[in-house]
C-alpha positions as a LaTeX table, in Angstrom:
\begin{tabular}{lrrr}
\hline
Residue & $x$ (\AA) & $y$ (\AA) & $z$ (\AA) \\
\hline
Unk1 & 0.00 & 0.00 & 0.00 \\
Unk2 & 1.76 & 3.07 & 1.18 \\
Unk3 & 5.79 & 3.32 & 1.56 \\
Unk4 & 7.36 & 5.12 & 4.41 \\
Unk5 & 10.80 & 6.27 & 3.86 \\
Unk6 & 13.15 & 7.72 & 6.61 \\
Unk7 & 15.11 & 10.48 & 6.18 \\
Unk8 & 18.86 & 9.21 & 7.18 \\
Unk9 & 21.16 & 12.75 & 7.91 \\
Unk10 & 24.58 & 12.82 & 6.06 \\
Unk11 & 26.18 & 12.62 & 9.12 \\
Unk12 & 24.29 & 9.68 & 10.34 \\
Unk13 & 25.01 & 7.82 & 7.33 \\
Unk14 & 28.85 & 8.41 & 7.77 \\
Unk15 & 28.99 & 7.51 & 11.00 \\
Unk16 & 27.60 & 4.18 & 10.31 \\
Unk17 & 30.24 & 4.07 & 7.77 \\
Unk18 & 33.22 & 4.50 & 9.99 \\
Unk19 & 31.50 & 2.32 & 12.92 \\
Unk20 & 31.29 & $-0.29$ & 10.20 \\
Unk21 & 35.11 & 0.69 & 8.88 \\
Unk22 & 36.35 & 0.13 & 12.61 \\
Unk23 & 34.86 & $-3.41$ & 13.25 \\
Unk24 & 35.99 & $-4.83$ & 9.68 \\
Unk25 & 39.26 & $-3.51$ & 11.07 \\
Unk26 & 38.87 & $-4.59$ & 14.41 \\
Unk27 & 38.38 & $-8.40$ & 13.28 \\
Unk28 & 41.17 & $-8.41$ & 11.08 \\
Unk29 & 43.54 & $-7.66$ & 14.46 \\
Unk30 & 41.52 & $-9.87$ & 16.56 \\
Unk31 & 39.77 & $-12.61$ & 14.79 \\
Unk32 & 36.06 & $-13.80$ & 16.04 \\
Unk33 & 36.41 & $-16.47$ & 19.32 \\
Unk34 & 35.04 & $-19.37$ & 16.44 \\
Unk35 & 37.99 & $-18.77$ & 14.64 \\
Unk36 & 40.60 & $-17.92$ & 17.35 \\
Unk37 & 39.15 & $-21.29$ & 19.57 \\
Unk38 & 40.02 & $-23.29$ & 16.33 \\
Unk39 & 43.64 & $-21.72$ & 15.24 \\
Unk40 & 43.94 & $-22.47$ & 19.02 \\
Unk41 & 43.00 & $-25.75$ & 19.30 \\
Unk42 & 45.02 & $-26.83$ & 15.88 \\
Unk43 & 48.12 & $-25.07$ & 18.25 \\
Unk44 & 47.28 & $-26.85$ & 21.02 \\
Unk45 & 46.93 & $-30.52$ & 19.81 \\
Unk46 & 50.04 & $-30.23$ & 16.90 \\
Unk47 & 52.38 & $-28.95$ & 20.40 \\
Unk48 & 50.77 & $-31.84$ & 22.89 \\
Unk49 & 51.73 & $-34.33$ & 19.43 \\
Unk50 & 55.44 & $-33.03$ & 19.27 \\
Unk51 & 55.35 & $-33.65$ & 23.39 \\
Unk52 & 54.79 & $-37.36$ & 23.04 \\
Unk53 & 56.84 & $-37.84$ & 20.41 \\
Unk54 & 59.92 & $-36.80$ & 22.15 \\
\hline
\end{tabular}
């Protein structure tokens, strides 16, 4: 039936861009915890492997 359309300010609209430019840059330095608990686990077991076979 009838649209509504919000007005979004220029300034609103770029500071969702740099909030959205900060956490794409954020998770590059510090991946998610799924992907850190893996890369961590992968650490963990290949290090407790190289223990036993010494």
């Amino acid at each position: 039936m009838g649209r509504v359309i919000q007005f979004v300010s220029k300034s609103e609209r770029e500071r969702i861009r740099l909030i959205e430019e900060a956490r794409a840059i954020y998770d590059s330095i510090f991946p998610p915890a799924d992907t850190r608990q893996d890369t961590a686990s992968i650490g963990r077991a290949g290090g407790g492997d190289v223990g036993n076979l010494a």
